[in-house]
N, C-alpha and C positions, 0 to 999 in steps of 0.2 A: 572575466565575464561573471557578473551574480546572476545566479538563479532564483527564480523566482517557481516555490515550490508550493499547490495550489493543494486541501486537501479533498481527498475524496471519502474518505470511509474513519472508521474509529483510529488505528493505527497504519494510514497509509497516505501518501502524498507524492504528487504528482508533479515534475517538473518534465523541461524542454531547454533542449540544447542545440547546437545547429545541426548536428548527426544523430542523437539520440533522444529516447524517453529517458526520464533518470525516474525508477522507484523506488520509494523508501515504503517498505511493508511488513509489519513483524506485528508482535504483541507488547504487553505493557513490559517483560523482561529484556524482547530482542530487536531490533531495528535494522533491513538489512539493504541495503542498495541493489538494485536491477538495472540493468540498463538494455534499450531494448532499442534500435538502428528504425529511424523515421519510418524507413518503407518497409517495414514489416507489419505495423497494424497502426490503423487510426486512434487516436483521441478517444474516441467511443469506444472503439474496441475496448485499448486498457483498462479504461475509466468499467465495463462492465464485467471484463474478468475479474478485475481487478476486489470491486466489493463481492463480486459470486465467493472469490478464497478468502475475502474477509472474515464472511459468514463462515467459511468453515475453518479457522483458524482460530475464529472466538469460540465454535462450540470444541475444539480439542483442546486450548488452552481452559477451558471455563473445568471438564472432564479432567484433565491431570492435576491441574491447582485449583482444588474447589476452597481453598482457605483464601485463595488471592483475587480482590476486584477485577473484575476490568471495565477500567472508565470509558464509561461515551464520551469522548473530546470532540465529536463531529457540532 
């Protein structure tokens, strides 16, 4: 089955499985998979926790690596 994985935020993306959310969510160093069972939160849900730890993942990443970019890919 290919997934089809949609983005939402700088370093993160959203896909759908037939039991799970699959997220891919890190910084410009790390990438990590989550996986999160349909009937535990909606679409919306994810999609809004989801860029809320965005934002705070870029200001700790931007804070320990002030020598390393991080790109808006959105």
């Amino acid at each position: 089955m290919k997934k089809e994985m949609k983005q939402i935020a700088d370093y993160v993306w959203l896909g759908k499985t037939q039991r799970s959310w699959h997220i891919l969510s890190g910084n410009p160093f790390c990438i990590s998979l989550y996986k999160i069972p349909l009937r535990e939160k909606t679409e919306a849900e994810i999609i809004k926790l989801e860029k809320k730890e965005n934002e705070k993942e870029k200001k700790r990443f931007i804070k320990k690596f002030p020598d390393v970019k991080w790109e808006v890919i959105n």
